[in-house]
N, C-alpha and C positions, 0 to 999 in steps of 0.2 A: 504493500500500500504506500503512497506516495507522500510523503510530508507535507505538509498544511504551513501557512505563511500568511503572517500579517500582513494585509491590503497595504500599498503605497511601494515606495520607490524600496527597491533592496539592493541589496549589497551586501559586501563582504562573503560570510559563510550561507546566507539566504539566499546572493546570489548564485553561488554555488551550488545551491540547493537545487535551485528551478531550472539552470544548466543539465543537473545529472537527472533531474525529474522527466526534463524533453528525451536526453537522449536512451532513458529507460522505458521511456512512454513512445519511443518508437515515432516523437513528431518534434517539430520545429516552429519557432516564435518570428512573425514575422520582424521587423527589425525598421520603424516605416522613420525616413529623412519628413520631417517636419520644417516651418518656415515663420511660425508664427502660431497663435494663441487656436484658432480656427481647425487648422491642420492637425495642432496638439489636441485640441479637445477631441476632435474627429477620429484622432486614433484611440483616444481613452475610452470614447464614447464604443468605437467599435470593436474594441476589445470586452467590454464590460455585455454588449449585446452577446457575442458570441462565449462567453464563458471561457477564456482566454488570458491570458498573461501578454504582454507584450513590450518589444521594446521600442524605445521612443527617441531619435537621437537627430543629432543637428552636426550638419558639415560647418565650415568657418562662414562661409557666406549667407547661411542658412540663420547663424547666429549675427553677423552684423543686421540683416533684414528685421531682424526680430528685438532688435534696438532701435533702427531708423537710422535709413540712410543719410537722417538729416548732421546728425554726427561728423564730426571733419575728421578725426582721428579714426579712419578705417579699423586698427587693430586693435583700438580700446573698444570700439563697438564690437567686436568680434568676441572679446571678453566677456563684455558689460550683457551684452545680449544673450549671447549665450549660459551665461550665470542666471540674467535674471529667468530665462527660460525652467532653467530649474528648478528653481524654487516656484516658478506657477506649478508646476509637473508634483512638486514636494508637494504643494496645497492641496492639491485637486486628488490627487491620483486615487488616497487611500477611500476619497469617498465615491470614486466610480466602483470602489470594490474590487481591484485586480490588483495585481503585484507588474509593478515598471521598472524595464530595466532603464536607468538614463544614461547614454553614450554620445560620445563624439564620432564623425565618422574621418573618413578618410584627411590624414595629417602628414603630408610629403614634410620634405627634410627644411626648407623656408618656414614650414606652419607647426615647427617644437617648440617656439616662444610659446603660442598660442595656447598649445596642448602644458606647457610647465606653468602658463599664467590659471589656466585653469584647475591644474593638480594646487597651487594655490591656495586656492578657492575651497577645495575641496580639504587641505590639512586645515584651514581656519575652520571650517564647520564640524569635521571632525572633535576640533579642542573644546567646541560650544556644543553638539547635541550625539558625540559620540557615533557620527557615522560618517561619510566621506558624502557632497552634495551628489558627485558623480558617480554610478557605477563602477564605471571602463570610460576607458579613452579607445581611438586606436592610431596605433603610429603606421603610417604607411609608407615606407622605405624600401619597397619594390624594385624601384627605378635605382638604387643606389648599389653598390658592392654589398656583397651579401654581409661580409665581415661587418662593415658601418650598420647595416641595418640592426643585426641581432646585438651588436654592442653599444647600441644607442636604446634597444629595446632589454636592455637588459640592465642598462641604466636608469631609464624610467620607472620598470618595473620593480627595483629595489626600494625605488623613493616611495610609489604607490602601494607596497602589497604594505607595509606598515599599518598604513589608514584602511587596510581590507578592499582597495580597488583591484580592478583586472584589467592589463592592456590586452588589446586585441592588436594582431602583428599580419604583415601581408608577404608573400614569399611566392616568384611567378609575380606575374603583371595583371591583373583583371583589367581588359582590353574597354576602350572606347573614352570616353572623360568623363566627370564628374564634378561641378561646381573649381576648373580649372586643374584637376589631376586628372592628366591622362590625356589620351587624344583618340581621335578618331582614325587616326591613321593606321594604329597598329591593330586595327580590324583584322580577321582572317583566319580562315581553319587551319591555314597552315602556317601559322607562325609561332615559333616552339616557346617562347615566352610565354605564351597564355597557357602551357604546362608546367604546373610547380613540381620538382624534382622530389620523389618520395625522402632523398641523401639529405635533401636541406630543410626539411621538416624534422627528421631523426636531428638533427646541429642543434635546430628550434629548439627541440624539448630537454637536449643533454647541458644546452646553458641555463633555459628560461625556468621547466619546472621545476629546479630546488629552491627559486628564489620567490614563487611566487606562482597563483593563475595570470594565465594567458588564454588566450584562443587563438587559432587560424587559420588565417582566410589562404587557403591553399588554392592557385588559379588551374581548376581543368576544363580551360575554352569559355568559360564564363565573362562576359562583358554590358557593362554600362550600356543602356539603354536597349532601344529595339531595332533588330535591322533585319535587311529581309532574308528572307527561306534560304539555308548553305551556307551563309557567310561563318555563323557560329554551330562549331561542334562541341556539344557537351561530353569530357570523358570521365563524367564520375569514378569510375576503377582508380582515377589515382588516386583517390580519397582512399578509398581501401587499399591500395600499395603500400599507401603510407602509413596507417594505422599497423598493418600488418608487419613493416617493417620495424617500429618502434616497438610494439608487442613483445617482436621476437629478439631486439637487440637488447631492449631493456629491463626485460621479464617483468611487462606491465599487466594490468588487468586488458579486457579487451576494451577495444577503442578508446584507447586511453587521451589522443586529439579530441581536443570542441573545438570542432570546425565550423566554418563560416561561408555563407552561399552569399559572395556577392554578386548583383546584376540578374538577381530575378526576377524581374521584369520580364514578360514576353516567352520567358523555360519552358521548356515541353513538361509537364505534367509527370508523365513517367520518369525523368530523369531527375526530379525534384524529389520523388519518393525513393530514387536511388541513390542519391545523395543525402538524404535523409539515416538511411539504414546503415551508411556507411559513417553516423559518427557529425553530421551536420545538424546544431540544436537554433540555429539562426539564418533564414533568408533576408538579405536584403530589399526591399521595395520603394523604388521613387518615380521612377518613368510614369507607372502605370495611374498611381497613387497622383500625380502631377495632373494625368492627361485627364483623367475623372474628375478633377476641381475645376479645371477650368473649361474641361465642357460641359459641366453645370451650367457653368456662367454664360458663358454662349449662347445656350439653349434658354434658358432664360430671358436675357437680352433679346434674341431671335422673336420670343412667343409675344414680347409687347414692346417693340422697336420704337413707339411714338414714345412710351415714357421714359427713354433714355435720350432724347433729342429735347422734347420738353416739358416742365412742369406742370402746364395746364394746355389740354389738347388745343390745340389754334382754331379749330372747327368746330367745336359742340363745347367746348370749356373743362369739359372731364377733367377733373386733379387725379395727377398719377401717384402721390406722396405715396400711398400704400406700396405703390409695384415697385418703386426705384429705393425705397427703404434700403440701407447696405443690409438691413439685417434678414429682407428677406432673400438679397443676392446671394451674400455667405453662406445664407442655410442650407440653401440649395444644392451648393460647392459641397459642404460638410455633407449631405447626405448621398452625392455623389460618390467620394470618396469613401463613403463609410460602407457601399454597397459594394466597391470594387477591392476593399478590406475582408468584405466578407466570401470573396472567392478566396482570397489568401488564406486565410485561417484556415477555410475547408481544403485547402490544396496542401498545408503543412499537417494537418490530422490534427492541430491545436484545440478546434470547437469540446468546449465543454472540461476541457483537461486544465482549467486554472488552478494554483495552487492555493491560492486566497481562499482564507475562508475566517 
């Protein structure tokens, strides 16, 4: 039977909990890039509908937006927003009734200010209520010499496991871009970067586990955003290469990796439950989770075009204040989103398996 977990933001060994809960439970938690208050409610809200845990995380640009751009100091707002992001998530969370994981996402080697001004953030809160505000970060050093990556992330990670946080580390390149990491260019089935070598996962876990939880986002063919039919081949088995190889170098328990599906957006279905069984407790989702808010909006917009031109129809006088309301625009985005949430859930087997209670 699966351990039980107080509602709201966890961490530390609770995070760990609902980590080894997924990967015992044979599903995975979708992982959805937020932008602001709308987006964060959206995924609380449809986690809390489907009976679900979830995690809830913000890239750098994800968190300036959610300060205001109006801000001159780009990377203070980067902070400032992404901080106070958390603490709405710390408010809210425990009374939607689920357990949130809160995360950073992708952090190339220019964006460690970022990620250390927030670990910060995260040792002051610990001194005052005894937990870290963060879950996980994650450091994403991909693109860099493997050596710098794993000893930058092994740096990190001695700072944070203290306060009970968890870095999440990337090894292999997960193809296409993301809020400025990455590109589009290195699209393509056959290009052997978007395969993480099982050798450099086994490296992963003989520096990073005695210091502390990690997760890894191990790249087999998986990429940012959507593209069309061919371009991306998913090879899950190397998820299992890799588990299998650390298993038997290590004399671990099985699947002793928590790995990480980035770029689920647009996956084949079957290859998500294979990725799944091999040791994956987290999918990524933002494309999809993106293109469902704002075609909310559109269709919206669309269904009564006079009230976004003007406030009292020019012909008959009709006042539009009702239709053009932002709050009933928003809504509409949030229920959008919350609908295309609810494929996710049922696609990871999460429905109904929350740990809260």
């Amino acid at each position: 039977m699966s351990s039980t977990l107080k509602p709201g933001v966890v961490t530390g060994e609770d995070y760990k909990t609902l980590v080894n809960g997924a990967k015992q439970g044979h599903y995975a938690l979708p992982a959805v890039n937020v932008v602001g208050t709308n987006s964060v409610n959206a995924a609380m809200e449809s986690a809390a509908k489907n009976g679900s845990d979830i995690i809830i995380q913000f890239s750098n640009s994800g968190g300036q937006f959610f300060a205001g751009f109006g801000l001159e100091d780009s990377f203070e707002a980067k902070v400032l927003g992404t901080v106070s992001a958390a603490h709405h998530v710390h408010l809210l969370a425990e009374k939607y009734g689920i357990c949130v994981v809160l995360h950073t996402d992708h952090a190339n080697k220019a964006l460690i200010p970022w990620v250390e001004e927030l670990i910060k953030h995260s040792e002051n809160h610990f001194k005052s209520h005894g937990k870290p505000l963060f879950s996980s970060h994650m450091l994403d050093l991909s693109g860099e010499d493997i050596d710098f990556n794993l000893s930058e992330s092994k740096r990190l990670l001695e700072r944070m496991s203290k306060i009970g946080m968890s870095l999440e580390i990337e090894l292999g390149v997960t193809g296409g871009e993301e809020d400025g990491v990455g590109s589009d260019d290195d699209i393509g089935a056959d290009n052997p970067l978007l395969y993480t070598q099982p050798e450099d996962c086994l490296r992963a876990w003989e520096m990073l586990s005695p210091i502390g939880h990690f997760s890894l986002a191990a790249s087999f063919g998986n990429v940012h955003g959507v593209y069309k039919p061919g371009n991306v081949k998913l090879r899950p088995e190397i998820l299992k290469n890799s588990q299998d190889l650390i298993e038997k170098t290590c004399e671990t328990g099985s699947r002793p990796l928590d790995l990480v599906f980035h770029g689920g957006s647009g996956s084949e279905k079957e290859k998500i439950s294979t990725a799944i069984g091999y040791g994956v407790f987290k999918m990524n989702i933002d494309t999809d989770t993106q293109f469902a808010f704002s075609k909310a909006i559109g269709h919206y917009v669309n269904e009564s075009p006079k009230a976004f031109l003007h406030q009292v129809d020019p012909e008959d006088g009709t006042p539009y204040k009702k239709l053009y309301d932002p709050r009933k625009v928003l809504r509409s985005a949030e229920l959008s989103m919350i609908e295309r949430l609810d494929e996710a859930f049922i696609d990871l087997g999460s429905v109904g398996k929350s740990l809260a209670k």
